[in-house]
N, C-alpha and C positions, 0 to 999 in steps of 0.2 A: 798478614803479619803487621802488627801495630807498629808506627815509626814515630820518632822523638817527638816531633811535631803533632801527632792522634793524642800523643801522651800527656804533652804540654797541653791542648787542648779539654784533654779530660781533667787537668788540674785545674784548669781555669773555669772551667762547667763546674767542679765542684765548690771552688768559692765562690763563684757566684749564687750555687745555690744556699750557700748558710748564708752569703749578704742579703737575698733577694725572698730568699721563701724559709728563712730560718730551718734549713733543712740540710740534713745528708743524704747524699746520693751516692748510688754508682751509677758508673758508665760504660758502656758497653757499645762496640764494633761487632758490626752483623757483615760477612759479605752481601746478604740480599733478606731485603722484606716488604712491604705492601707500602710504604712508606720512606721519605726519605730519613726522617727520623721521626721518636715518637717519646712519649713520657709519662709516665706512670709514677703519682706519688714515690720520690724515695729509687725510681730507676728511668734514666736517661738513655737511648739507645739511637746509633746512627748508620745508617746503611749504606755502606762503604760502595756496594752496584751503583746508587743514585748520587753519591756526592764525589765520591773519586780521593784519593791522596792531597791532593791539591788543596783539596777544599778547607783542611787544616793547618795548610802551611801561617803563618805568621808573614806581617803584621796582621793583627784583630783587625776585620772588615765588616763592612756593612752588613754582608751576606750573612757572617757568622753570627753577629748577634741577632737578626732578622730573625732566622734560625731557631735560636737559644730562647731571644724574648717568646716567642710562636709556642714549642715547646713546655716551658717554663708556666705560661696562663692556665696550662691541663694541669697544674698543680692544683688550681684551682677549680676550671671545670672542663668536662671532655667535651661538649659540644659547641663546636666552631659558631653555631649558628645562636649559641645563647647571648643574651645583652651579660649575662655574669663573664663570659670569658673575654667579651670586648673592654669591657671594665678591669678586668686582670690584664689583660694586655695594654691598656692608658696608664694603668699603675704601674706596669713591670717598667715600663717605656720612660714614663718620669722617674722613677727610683734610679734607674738603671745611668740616666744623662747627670743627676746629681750624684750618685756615685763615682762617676767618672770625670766628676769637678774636683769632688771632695777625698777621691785618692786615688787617683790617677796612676798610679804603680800597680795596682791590680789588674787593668788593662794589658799590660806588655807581659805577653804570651809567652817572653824570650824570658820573664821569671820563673814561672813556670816548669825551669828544664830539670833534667833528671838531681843536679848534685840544690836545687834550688831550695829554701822552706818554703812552704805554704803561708801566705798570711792571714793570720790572726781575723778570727772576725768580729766585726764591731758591733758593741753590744749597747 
């Protein structure tokens, strides 16, 4: 059963992906898969066996965006061991730190919540 915090979570995953990969997403909770999460063009999924409740809770951590950033480079390519996905992961990583200069209310998860808007993304 998905809890406020998996939810805010998923809000926050999906604007970062129209900031980050000019894209929409869903997202999705798996009890169990080969993975602790995984991504596929346009779907985001997290396996709730390997990461646990916890791991959504609020404030935004290190761990989460590790995560998201990790994630988010398979937008660009699937192989961990390519120079293209190390290169997507230096750009997700820079965008990601000047975003979080340049609008820092995107970051707090506690926006996020159910009565909250979504914000607008920057075009």
């Amino acid at each position: 059963e998905r809890t406020p915090a998996m939810d805010a979570f998923a809000q926050f995953c999906k604007a970062m992906a129209r900031e980050l990969l000019d894209a929409e997403i869903s997202v999705t909770f798996y009890k169990r898969f080969n993975a602790a999460a995984a991504y596929a063009p346009g779907s985001l999924y997290f396996c709730m066996s390997a990461l646990g409740e916890e791991f959504f809770e609020g404030p935004l951590n290190r761990r989460q965006l590790d995560l998201l950033i990790h994630e988010f480079g398979h937008h660009r390519e699937a192989n961990h061991l390519s120079r293209n996905f190390s290169d997507a992961l230096s750009e997700l990583g820079a965008r990601t730190a000047l975003l979080a200069i340049e609008r820092p209310h995107l970051f707090d998860l506690d926006a996020y919540g159910v009565e909250a808007k979504l914000p607008e993304p920057r075009r």
